[in-house]
N, C-alpha and C positions, 0 to 999 in steps of 0.2 A: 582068142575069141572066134568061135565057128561063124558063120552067116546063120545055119539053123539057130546059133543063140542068140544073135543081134536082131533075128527075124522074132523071134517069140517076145525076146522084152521089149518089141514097141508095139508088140498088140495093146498090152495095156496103155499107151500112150493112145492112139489112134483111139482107142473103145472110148477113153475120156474125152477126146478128142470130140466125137461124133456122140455119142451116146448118153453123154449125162445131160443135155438139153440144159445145156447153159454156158455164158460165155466163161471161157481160159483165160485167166492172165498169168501175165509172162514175165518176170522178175529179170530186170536187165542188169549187169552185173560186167563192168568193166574194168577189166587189169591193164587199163593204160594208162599211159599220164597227159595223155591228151584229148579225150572224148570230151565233146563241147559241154555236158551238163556236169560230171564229176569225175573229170579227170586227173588224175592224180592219186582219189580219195581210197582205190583199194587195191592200189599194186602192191601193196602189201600183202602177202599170201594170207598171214591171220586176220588182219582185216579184210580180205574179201572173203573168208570162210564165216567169218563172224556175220558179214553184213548177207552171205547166203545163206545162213542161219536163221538170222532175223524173216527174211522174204519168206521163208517157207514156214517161221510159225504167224505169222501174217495172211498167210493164206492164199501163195504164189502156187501154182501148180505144176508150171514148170520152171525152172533159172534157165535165163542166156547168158551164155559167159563169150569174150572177145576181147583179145588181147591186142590189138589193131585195131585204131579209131578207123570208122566209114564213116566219116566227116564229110559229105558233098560239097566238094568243087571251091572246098577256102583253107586248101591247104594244110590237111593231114599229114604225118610226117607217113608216110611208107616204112612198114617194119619188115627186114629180112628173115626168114622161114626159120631159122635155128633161133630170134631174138621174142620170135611169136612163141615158139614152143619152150623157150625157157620161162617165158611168162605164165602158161599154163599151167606147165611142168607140178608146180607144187599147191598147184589148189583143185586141179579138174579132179584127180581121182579119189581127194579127199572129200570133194563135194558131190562127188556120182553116189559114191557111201552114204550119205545123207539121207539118201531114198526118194527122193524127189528128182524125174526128167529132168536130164541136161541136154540143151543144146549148144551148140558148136556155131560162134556167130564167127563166121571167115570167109575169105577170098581166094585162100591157095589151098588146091586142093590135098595139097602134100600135110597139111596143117590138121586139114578132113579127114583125111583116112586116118591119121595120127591120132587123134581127139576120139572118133568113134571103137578107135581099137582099145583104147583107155575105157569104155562103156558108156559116152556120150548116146542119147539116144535118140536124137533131132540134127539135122544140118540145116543150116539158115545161111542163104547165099544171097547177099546181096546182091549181085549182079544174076540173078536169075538162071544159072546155067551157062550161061554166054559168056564168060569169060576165057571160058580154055576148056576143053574135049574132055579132061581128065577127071572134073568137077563131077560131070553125070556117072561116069566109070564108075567113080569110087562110090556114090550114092547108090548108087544100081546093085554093087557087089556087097554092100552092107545091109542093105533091104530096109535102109531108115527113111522114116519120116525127114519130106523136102518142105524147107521152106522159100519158094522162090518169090523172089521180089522184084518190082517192074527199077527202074533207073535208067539213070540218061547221065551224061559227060557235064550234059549244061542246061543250065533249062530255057527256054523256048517260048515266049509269053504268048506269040500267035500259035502255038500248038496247043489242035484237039485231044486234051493231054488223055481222056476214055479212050479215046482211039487210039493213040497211041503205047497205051496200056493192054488194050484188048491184044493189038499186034505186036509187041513184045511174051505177053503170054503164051499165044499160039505158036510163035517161034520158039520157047521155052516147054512148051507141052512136047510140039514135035521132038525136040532134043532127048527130054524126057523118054521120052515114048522108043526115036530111035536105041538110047542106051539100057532100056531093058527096065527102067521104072514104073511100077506096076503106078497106074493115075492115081488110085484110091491112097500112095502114099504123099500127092502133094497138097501142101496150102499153098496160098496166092497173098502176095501181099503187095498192095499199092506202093508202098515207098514214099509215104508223106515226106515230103521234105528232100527227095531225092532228086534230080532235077528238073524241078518245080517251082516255079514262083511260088511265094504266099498263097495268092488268087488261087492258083491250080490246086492246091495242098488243098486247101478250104471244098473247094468245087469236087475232087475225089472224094474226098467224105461224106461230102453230101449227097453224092452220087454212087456211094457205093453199091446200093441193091442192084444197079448193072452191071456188075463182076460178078452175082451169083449166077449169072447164065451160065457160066462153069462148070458149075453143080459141084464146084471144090468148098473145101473152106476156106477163109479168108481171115487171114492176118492184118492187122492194123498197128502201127507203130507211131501215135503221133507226139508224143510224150515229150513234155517241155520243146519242142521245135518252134523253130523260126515262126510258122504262120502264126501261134499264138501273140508272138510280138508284134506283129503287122495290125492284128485286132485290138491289142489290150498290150502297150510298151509294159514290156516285165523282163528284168532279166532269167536264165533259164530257172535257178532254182527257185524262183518267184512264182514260175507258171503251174501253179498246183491247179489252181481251180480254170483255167481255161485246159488242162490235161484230160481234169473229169469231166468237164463237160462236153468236150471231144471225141471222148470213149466213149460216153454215153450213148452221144448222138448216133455213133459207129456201131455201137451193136442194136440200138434198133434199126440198123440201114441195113445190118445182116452180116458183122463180125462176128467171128467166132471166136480167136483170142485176141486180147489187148496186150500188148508189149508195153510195159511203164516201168517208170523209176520207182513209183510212191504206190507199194503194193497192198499197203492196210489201209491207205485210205478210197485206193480205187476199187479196191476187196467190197467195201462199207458200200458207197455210193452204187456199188451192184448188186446188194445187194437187198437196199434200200427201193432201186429202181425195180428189180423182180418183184418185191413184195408190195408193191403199189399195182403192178401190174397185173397181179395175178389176183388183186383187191377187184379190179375191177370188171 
């Protein structure tokens, strides 16, 4: 796969992106056996092709696939580079075929360049770029859409967690920006639940219309997480309705896509909410 060919099939992503004037949701989709909401449930290569099946006649617009739980700071097992990619191995390229945007949810960038050469069409870094020099490289030389996200080691109860988001950004644009990333290919994503109290998680959302001083778009992933239990004890697969109302709250705060587990029914309640809106 050329760069001029990984550069043309994500216009179409970006133009959906920006141009349909209305929010993205994003079908999460984990071949591990340990991601806190359903792990275990599609390391199955046919089961997770069946269950990205599912998401895109539901009405996902793009799948994220990740075969490595980013589990914040309780204990995720750490998978080594060959045990990630044989995890992949036998569902990514069968699920690029599908025809629905795949994104590439990872950490090492060796796993990235790997996954995008397969025709992934999004990189989603949870550690924002800062991880290691080679993340931007290979993002830069592919010419895909970045999804960078804010995160911390630990979370910090007396931190001004905007600020401290805002300054993680700006350190992650400059990276950007040094390795050759044209801007208009990044979104920005808070990292609800990344290390952040409850409190914090909650106070980011609500606060998100000051991340569009960016003038990027913005990613939201709060989907079955911890703050829901802080508000409303539910275990994860219980959290459906503090999920939607999360999202909700988040794209009138000026989300652009929603990252969820439950993509028909946060499909509906968006739809429900435009059509109220647009009533009015």
């Amino acid at each position: 796969m050329t760069l001029s060919n990984s550069t043309t099939r994500n216009v179409t992503v970006l133009d959906r992106l920006l141009g349909e004037r209305r929010p993205l949701v994003m079908g999460i989709l984990n071949v591990t056996p340990d991601s806190f909401s359903d792990g275990g449930q599609f390391i199955d290569p046919q089961a997770a092709l069946t269950h990205a099946r599912q998401m895109i006649a539901d009405g996902a617009d793009i799948i994220d696939v990740g075969a490595e739980s980013t589990r914040p700071y309780i204990g995720a097992e750490p998978v080594a580079l060959d045990d990630e990619i044989d995890r992949l191995a036998p569902v990514l390229r069968p699920m690029i075929e599908l025809g629905t945007p795949v994104s590439i949810d990872t950490m090492k960038a060796k796993v990235a360049a790997w996954a995008l050469e397969q025709g992934a069409s999004i990189l989603n870094d949870v550690w924002g770029l800062q991880r290691g020099p080679d993340m931007a490289r290979v993002a830069a030389e592919h010419g895909v859409p970045v999804i960078v996200m804010h995160n911390r080691e630990q979370p910090d109860p007396a931190l001004d967690i905007l600020a401290d988001i805002e300054a993680f950004f700006l350190r992650s644009l400059d990276i950007a920006s040094k390795a050759g990333i044209a801007r208009d290919r990044l979104v920005l994503d808070p990292g609800i639940g990344f290390g952040k109290t409850p409190e914090q998680s909650i106070e980011v959302i609500a606060r998100l219309a000051k991340l569009k001083s960016f003038g990027l778009p913005i990613l939201v992933g709060l989907s079955r997480k911890r703050f829901i239990n802080f508000v409303s004890p539910a275990k994860p697969q219980q959290r459906l309705g503090g999920s939607i109302a999360g999202n909700l709250m988040a794209v009138q705060a000026g989300a652009d896509i929603v990252r969820v587990h439950d993509v028909a029914e946060t499909v509906q309640a968006l739809r429900v909410m435009t059509a109220i809106d647009k009533a009015r």
